[in-house]
N, CA, C and O of each residue as an XYZ file, in Angstrom:
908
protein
N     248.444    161.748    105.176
C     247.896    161.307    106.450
C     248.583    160.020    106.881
O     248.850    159.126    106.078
N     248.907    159.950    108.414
C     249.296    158.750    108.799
C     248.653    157.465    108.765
O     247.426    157.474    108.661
N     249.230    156.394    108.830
C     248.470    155.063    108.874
C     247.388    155.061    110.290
O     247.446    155.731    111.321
N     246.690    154.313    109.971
C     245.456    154.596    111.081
C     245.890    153.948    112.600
O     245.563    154.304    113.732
N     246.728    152.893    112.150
C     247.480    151.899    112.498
C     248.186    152.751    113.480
O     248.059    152.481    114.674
N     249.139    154.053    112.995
C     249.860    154.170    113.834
C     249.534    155.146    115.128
O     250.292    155.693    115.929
N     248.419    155.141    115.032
C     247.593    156.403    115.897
C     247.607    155.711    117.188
O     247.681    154.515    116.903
N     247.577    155.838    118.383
C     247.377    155.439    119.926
C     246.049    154.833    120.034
O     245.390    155.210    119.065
N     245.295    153.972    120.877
C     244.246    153.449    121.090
C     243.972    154.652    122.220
O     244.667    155.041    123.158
N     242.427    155.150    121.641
C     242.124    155.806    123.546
C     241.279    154.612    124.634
O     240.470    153.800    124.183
N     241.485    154.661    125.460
C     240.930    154.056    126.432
C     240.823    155.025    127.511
O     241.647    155.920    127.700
N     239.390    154.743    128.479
C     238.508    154.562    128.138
C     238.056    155.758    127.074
O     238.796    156.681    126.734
N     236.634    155.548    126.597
C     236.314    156.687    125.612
C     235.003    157.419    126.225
O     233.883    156.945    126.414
N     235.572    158.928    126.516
C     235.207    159.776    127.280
C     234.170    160.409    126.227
O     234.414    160.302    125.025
N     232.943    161.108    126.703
C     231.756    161.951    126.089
C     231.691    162.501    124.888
O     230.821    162.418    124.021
N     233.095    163.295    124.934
C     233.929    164.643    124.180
C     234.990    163.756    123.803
O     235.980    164.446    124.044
N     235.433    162.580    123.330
C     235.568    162.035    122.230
C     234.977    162.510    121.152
O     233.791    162.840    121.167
N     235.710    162.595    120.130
C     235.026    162.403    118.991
C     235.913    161.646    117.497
O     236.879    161.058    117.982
N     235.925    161.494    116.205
C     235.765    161.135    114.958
C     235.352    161.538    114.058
O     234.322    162.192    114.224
N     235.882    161.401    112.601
C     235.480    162.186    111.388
C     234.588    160.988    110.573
O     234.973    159.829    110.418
N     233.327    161.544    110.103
C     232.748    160.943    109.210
C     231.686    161.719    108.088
O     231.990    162.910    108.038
N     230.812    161.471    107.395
C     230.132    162.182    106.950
C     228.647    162.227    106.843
O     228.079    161.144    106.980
N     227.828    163.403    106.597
C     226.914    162.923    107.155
C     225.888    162.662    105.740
O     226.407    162.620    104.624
N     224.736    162.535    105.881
C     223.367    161.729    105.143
C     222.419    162.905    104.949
O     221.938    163.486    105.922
N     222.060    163.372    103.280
C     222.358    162.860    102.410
C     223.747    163.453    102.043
O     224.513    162.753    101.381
N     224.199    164.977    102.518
C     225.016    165.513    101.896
C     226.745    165.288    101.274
O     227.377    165.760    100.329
N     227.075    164.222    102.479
C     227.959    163.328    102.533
C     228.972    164.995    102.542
O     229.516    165.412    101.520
N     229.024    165.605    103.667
C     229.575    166.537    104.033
C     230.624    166.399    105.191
O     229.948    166.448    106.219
N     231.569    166.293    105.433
C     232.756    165.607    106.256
C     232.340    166.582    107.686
O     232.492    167.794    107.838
N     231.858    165.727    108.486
C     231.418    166.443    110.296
C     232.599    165.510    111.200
O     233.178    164.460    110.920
N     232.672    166.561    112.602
C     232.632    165.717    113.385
C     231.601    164.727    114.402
O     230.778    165.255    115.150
N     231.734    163.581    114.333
C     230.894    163.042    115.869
C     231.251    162.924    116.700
O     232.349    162.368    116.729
N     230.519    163.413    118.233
C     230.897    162.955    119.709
C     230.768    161.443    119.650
O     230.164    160.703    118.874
N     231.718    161.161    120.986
C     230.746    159.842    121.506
C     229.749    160.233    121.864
O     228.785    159.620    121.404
N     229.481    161.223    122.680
C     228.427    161.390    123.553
C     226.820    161.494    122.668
O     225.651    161.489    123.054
N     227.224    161.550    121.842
C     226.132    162.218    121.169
C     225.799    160.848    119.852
O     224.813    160.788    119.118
N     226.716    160.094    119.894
C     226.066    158.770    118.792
C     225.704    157.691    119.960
O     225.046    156.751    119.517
N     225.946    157.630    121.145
C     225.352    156.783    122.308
C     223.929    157.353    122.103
O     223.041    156.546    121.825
N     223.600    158.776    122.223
C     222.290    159.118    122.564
C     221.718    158.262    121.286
O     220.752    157.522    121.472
N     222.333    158.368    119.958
C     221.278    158.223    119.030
C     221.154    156.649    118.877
O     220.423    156.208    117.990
N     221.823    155.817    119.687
C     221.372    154.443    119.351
C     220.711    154.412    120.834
O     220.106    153.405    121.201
N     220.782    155.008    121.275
C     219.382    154.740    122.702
C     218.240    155.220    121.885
O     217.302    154.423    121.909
N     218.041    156.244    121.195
C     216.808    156.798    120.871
C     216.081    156.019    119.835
O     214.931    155.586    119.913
N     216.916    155.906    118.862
C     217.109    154.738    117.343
C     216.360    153.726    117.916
O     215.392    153.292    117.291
N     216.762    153.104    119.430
C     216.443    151.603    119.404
C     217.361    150.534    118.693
O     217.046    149.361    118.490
N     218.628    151.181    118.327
C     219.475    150.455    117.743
C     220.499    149.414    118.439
O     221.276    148.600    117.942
N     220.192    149.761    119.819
C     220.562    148.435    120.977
C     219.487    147.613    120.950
O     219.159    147.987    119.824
N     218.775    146.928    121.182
C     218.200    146.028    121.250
C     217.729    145.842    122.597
O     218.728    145.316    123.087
N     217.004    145.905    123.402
C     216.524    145.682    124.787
C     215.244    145.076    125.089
O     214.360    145.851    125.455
N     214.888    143.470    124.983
C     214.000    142.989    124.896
C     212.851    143.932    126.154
O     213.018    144.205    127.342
N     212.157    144.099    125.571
C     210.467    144.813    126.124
C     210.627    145.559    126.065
O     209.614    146.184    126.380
N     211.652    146.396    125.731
C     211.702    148.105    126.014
C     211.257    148.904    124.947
O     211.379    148.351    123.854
N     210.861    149.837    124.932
C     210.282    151.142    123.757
C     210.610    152.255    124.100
O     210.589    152.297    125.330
N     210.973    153.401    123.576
C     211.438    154.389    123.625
C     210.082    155.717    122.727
O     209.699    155.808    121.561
N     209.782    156.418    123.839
C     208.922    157.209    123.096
C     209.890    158.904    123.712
O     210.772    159.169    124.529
N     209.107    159.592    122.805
C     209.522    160.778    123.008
C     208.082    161.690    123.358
O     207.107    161.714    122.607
N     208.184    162.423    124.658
C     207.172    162.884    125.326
C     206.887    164.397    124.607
O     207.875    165.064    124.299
N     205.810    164.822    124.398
C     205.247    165.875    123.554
C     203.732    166.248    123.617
O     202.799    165.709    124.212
N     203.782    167.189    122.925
C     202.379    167.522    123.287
C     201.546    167.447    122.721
O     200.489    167.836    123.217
N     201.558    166.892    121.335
C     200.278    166.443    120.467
C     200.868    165.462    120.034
O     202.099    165.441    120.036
N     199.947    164.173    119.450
C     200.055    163.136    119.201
C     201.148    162.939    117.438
O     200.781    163.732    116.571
N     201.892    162.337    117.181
C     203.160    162.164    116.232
C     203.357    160.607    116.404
O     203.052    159.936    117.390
N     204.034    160.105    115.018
C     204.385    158.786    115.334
C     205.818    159.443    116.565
O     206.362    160.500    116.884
N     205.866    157.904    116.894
C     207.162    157.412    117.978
C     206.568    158.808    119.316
O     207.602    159.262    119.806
N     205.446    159.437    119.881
C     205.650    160.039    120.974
C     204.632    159.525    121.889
O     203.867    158.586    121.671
N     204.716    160.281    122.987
C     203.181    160.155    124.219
C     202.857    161.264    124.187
O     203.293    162.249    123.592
N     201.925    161.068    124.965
C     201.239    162.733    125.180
C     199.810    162.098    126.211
O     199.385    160.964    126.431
N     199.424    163.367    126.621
C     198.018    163.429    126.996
C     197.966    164.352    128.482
O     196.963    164.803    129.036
N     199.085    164.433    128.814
C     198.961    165.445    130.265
C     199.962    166.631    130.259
O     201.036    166.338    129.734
N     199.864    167.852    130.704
C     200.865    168.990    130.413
C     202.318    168.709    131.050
O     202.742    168.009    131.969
N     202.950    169.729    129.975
C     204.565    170.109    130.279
C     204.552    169.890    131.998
O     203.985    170.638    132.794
N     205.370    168.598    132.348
C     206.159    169.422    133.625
C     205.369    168.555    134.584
O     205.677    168.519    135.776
N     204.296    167.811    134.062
C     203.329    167.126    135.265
C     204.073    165.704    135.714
O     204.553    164.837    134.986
N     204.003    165.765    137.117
C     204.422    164.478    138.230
C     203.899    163.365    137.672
O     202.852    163.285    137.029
N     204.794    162.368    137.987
C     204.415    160.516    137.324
C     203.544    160.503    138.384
O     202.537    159.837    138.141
N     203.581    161.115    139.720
C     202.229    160.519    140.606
C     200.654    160.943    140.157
O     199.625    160.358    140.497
N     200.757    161.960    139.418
C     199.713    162.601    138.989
C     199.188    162.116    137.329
O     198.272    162.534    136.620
N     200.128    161.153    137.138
C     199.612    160.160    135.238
C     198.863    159.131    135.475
O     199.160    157.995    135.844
N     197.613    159.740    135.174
C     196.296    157.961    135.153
C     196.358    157.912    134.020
O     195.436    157.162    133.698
N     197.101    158.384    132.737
C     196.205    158.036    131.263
C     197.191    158.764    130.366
O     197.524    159.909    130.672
N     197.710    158.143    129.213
C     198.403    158.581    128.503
C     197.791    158.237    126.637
O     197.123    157.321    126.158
N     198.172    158.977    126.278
C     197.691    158.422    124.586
C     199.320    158.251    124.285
O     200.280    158.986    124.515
N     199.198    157.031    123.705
C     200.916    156.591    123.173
C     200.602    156.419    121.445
O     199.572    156.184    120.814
N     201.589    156.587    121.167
C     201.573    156.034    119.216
C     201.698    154.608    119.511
O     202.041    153.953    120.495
N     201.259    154.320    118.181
C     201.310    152.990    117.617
C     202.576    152.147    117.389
O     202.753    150.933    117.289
N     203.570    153.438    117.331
C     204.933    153.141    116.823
C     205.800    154.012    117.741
O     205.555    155.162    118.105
N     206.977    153.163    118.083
C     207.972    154.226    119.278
C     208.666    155.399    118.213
O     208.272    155.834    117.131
N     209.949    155.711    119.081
C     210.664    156.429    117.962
C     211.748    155.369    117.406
O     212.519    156.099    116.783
N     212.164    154.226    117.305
C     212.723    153.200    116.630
C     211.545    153.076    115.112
O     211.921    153.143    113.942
N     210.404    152.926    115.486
C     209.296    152.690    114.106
C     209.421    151.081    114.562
O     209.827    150.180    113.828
N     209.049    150.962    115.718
C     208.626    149.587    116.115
C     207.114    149.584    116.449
O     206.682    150.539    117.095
N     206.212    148.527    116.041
C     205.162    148.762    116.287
C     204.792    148.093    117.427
O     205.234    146.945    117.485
N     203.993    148.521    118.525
C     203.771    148.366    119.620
C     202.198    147.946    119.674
O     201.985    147.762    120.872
N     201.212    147.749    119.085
C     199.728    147.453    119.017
C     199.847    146.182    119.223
O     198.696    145.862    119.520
N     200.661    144.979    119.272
C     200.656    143.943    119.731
C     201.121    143.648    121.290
O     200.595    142.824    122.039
N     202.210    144.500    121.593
C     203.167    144.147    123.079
C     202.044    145.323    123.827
O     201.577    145.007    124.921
N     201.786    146.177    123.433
C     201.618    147.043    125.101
C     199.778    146.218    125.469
O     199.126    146.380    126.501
N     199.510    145.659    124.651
C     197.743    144.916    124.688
C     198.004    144.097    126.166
O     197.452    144.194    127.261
N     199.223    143.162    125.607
C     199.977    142.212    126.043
C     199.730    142.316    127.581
O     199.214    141.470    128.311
N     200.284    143.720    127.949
C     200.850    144.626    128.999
C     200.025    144.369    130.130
O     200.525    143.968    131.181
N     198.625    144.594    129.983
C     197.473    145.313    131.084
C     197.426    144.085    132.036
O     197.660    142.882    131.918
N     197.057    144.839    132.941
C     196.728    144.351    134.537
C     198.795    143.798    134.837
O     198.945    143.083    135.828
N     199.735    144.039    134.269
C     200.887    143.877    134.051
C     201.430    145.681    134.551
O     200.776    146.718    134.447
N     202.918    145.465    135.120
C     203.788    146.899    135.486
C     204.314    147.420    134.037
O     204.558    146.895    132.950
N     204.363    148.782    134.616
C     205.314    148.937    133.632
C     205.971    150.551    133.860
O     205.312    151.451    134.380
N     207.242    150.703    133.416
C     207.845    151.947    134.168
C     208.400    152.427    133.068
O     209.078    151.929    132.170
N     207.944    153.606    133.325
C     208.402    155.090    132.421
C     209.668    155.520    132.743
O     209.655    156.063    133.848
N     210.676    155.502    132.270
C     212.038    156.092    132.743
C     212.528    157.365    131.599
O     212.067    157.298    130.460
N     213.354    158.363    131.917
C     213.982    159.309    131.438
C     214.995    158.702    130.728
O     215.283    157.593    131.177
N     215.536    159.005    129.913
C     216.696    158.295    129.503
C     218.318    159.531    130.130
O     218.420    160.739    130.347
N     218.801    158.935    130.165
C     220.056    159.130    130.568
C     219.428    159.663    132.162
O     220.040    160.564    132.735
N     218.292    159.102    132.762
C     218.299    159.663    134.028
C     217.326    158.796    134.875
O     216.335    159.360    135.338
N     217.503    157.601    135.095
C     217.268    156.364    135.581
C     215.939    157.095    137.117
O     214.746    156.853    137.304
N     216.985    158.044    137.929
C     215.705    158.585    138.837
C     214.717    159.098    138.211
O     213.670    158.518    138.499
N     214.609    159.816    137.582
C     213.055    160.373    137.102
C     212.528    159.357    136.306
O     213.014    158.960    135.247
N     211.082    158.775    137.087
C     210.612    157.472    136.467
C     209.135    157.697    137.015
O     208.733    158.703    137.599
N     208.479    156.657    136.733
C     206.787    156.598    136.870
C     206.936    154.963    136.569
O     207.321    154.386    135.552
N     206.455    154.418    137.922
C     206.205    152.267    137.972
C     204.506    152.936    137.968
O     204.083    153.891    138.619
N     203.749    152.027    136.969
C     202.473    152.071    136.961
C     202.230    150.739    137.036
O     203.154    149.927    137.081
N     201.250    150.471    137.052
C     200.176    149.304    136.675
C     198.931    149.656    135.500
O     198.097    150.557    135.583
N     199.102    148.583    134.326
C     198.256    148.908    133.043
C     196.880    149.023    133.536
O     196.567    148.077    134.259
N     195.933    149.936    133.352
C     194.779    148.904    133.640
C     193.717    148.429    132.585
O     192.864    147.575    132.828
N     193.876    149.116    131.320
C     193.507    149.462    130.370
C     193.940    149.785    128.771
O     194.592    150.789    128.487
N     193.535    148.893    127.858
C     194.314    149.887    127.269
C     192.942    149.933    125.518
O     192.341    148.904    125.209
N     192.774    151.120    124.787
C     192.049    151.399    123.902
C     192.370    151.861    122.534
O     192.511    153.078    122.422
N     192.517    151.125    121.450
C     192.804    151.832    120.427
C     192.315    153.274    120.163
O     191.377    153.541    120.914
N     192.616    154.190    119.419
C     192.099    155.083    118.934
C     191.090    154.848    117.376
O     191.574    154.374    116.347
N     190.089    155.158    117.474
C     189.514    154.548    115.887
C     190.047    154.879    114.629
O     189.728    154.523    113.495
N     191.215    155.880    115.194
C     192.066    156.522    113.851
C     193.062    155.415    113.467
O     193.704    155.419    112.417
N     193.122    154.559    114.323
C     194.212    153.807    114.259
C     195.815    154.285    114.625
O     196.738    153.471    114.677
N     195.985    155.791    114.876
C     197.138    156.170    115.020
C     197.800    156.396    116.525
O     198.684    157.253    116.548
N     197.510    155.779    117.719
C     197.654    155.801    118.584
C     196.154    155.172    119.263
O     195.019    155.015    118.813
N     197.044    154.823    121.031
C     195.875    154.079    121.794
C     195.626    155.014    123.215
O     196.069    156.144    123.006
N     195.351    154.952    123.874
C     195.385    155.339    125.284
C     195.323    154.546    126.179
O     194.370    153.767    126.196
N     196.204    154.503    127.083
C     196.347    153.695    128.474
C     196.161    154.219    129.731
O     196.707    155.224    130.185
N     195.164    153.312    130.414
C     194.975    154.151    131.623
C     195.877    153.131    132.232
O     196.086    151.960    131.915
N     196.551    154.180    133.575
C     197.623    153.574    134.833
C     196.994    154.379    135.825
O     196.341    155.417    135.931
N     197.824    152.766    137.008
C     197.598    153.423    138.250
C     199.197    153.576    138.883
O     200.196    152.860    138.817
N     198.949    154.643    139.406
C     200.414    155.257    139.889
C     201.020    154.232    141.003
O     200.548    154.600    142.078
N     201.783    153.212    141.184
C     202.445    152.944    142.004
C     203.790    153.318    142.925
O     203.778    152.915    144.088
N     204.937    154.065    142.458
C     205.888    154.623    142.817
C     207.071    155.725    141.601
O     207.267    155.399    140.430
N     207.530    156.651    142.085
C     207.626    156.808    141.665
C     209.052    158.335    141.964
O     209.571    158.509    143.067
N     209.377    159.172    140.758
C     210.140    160.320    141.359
C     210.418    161.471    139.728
O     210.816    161.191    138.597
N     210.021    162.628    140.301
C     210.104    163.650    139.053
C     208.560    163.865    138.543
O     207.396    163.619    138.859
N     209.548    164.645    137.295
C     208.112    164.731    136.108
C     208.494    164.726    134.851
O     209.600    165.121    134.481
N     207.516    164.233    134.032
C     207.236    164.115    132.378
C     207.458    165.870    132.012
O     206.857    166.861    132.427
N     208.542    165.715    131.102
C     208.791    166.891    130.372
C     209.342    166.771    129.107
O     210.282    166.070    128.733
N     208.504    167.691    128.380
C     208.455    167.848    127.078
C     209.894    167.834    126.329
O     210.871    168.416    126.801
N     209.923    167.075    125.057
C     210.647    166.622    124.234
C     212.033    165.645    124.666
O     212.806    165.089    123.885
N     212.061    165.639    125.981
C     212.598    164.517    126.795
C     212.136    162.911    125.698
O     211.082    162.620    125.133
N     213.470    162.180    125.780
C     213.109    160.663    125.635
C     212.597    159.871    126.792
O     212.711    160.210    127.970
N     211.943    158.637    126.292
C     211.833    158.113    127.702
C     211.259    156.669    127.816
O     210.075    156.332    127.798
N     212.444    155.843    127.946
C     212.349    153.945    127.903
C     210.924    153.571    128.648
O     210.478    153.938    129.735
N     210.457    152.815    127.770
C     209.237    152.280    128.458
C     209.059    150.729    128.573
O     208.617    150.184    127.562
N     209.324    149.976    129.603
C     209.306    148.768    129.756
C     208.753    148.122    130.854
O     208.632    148.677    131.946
N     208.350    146.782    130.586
C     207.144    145.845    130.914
C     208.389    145.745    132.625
O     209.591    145.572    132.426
N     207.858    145.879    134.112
C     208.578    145.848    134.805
C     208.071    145.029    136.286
O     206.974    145.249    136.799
N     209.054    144.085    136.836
C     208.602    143.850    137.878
C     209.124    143.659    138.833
O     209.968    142.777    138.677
N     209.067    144.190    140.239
C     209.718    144.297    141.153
C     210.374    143.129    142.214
O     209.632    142.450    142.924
N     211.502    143.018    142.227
C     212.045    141.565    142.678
C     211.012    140.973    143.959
O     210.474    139.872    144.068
N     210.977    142.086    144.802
C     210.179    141.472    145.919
C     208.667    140.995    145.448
O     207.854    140.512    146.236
N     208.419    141.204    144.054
C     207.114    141.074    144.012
C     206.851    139.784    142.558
O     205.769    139.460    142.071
N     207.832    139.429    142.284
C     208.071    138.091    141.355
C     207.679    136.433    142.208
O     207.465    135.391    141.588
N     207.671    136.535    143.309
C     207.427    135.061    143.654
C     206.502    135.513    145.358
O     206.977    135.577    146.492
N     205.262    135.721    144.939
C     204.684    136.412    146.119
C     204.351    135.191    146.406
O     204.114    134.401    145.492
N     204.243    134.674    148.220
C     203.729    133.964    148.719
C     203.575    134.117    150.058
O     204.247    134.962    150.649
N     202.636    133.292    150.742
C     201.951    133.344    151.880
C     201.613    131.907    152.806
O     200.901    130.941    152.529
N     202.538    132.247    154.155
C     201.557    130.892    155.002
C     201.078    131.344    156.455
O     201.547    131.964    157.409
N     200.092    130.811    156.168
C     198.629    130.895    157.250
C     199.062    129.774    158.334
O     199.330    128.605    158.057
N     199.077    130.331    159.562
C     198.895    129.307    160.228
C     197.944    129.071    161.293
O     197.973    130.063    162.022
N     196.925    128.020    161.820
C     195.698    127.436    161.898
C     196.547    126.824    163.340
O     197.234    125.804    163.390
N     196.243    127.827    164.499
C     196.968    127.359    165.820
C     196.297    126.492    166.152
O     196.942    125.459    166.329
N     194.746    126.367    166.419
C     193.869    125.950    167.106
C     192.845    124.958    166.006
O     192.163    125.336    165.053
N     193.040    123.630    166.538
C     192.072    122.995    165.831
C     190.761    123.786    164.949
O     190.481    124.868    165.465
N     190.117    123.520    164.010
C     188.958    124.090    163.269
C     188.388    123.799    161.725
O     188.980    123.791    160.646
N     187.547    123.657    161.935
C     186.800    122.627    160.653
C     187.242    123.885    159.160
O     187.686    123.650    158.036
N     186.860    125.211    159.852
C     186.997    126.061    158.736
C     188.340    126.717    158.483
O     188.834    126.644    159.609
N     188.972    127.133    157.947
C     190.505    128.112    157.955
C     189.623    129.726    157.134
O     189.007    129.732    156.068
N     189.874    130.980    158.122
C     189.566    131.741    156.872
C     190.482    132.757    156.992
O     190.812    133.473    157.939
N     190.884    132.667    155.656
C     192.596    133.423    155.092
C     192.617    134.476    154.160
O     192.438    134.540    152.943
N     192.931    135.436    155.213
C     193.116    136.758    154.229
C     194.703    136.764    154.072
O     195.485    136.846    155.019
N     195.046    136.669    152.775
C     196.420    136.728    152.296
C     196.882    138.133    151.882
O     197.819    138.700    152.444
N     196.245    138.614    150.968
C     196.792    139.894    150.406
C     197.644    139.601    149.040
O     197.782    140.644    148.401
N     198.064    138.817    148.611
C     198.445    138.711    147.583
C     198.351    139.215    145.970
O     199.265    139.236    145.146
N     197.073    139.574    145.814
C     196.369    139.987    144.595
C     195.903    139.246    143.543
O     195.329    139.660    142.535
N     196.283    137.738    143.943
C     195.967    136.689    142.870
C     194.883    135.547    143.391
O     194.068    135.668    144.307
N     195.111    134.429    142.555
C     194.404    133.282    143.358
C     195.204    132.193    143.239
O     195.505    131.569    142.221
N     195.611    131.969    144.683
C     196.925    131.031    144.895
C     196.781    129.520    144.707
O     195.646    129.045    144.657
N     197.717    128.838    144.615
C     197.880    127.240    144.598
C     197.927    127.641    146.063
O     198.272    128.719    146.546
N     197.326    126.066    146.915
C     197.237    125.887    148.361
C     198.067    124.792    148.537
O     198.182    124.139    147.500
N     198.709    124.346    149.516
C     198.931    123.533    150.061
C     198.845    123.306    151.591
O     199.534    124.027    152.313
N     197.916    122.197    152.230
C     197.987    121.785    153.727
C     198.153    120.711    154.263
O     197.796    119.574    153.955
N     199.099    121.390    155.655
C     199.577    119.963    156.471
C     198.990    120.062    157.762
O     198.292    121.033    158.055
N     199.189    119.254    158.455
C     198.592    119.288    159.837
C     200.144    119.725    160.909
O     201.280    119.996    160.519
N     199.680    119.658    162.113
C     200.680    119.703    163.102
C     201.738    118.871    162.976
O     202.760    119.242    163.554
N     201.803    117.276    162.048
C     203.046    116.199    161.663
C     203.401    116.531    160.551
O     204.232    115.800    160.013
N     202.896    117.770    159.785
C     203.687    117.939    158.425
C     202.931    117.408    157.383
O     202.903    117.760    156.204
N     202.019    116.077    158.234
C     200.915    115.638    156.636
C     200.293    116.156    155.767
O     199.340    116.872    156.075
N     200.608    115.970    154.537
C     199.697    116.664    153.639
C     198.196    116.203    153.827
O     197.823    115.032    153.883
N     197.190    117.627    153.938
C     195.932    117.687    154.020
C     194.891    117.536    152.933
O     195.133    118.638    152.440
N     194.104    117.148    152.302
C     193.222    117.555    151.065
C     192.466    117.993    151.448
O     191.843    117.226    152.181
N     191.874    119.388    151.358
C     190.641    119.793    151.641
C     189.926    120.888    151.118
O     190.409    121.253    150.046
N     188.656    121.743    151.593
C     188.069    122.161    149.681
C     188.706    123.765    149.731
O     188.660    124.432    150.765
N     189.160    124.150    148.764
C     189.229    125.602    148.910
C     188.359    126.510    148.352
O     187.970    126.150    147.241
N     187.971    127.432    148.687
C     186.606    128.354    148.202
C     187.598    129.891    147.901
O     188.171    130.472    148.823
N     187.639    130.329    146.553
C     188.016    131.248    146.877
C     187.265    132.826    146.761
O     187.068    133.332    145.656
N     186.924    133.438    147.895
C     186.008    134.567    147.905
C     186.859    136.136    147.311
O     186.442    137.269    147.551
N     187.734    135.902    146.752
C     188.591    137.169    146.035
C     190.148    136.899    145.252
O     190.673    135.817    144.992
N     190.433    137.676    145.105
C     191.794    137.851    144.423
C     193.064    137.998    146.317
O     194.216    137.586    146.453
N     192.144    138.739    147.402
C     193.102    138.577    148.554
C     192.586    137.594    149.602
O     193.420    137.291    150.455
N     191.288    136.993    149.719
C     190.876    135.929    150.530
C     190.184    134.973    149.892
O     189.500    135.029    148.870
N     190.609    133.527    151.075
C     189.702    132.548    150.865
C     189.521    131.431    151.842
O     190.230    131.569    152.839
N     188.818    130.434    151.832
C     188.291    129.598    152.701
C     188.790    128.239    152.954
O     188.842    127.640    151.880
N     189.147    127.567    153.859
C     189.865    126.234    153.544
C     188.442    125.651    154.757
O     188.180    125.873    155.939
N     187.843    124.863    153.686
C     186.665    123.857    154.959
C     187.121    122.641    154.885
O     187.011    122.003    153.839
N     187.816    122.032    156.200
C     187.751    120.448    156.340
C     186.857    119.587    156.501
O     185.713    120.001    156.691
N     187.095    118.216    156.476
C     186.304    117.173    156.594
C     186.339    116.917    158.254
O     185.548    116.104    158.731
N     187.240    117.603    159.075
C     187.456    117.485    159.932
C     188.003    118.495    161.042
O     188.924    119.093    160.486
N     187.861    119.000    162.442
C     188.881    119.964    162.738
C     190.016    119.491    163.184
O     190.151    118.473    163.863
N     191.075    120.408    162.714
C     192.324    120.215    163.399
C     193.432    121.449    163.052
O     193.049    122.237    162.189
N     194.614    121.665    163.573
C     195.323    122.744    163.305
C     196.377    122.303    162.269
O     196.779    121.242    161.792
N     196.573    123.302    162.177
C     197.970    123.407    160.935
C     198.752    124.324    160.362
O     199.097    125.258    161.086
N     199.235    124.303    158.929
C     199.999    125.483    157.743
C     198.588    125.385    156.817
O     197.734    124.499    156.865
N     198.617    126.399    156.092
C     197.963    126.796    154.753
C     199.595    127.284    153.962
O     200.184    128.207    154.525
N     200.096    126.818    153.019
C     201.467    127.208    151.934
C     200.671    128.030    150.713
O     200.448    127.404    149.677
N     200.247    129.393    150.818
C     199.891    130.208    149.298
C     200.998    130.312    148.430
O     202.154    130.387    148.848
N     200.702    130.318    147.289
C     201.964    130.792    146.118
C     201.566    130.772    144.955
O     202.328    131.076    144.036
């Protein structure tokens, strides 16, 4: 056999590439694709992708899978999944997905980025077996369906437009009270100025997660700054 040395470099390295090695336990001389040792360090978890988990979708509960709704069913149609304890890497997840709730998070196909499911956690319950939990979601966007023995990245996700939500109110007309429906979903830091830009102090009441009340000591117009 020639020196290894004297062999050509391929560039780039195409699917149907392949290499001689052997395999485990038999130590039997195979070939490998590329295509096919990429899949197994996506599945492995042998890249490393901070928040991400990799489960494999199925129909009864196994370490490393999901389950809980039939072959073939739409991400718009998933409120509730039973997940293992452990992905298919054998990473344990009973600490990060807890983490998760009232938090996004999106179901993706692997090698197929469109077929996905963005939820919102809302819930999440051990099983008393200890071998899996169940999570309820609410469907936010989405495209495709969950199908059986498919892989499929699962990570904590949030949408650029929706990382620095903020809101300003503006108070045309003099008035002792301000009342501000934002929409936001949280409960914001305030800031107020008047018509010169002065910063205002005054009390805020807040009646929800999307409204609340600004009462002055005084009337006058202005900004309300949410964030």
């Amino acid at each position: 056999m020639a020196r290894i040395s004297s062999y050509p470099n391929e560039r780039p390295v195409e699917d149907n590439d392949a290499w001689i090695g052997t395999t485990y336990p038999s130590r039997q001389t195979r070939q490998f694709r590329a295509e096919d040792v990429a899949k197994y360090l996506n599945i492995k978890g042998k890249i490393s992708i901070s928040g991400q988990m990799v489960f494999r979708f199925s129909s009864s509960m196994s370490p490393g899978a999901i389950t809980g709704v039939a072959d073939d069913t739409p991400f718009s149609a998933v409120s509730a999944l039973n997940v293992s304890n452990t992905d298919s890497f054998g990473q344990n997840v009973t600490q990060f997905l807890p983490y998760l709730v009232n938090s996004d998070l999106l179901i993706s196909e692997q090698n197929d980025i469109s077929t996905f499911g963005h939820y919102k956690i809302t819930s999440y319950t051990p099983d008393s077996g200890g071998a899996f939990a169940t999570i309820n979601l609410t469907f936010i966007g989405g495209n495709g369906n969950l199908t059986l023995t498919k892989y499929y990245d699962v990570a904590n996700f949030v949408l650029a437009s929706e990382q620095d939500k903020t809101f300003v109110f503006t108070q045309g007309v003099p008035a002792l009270t301000w009342n501000i429906t934002h929409n936001l979903g949280k409960f914001p830091s305030v800031s107020i100025v008047d018509t010169s830009n002065t910063g205002i102090i005054s009390q805020i009441s807040y009646t929800n997660e999307n409204q609340l009340t600004i009462t002055n000591t005084a009337a006058f117009a202005g900004k309300a700054y949410l964030n």
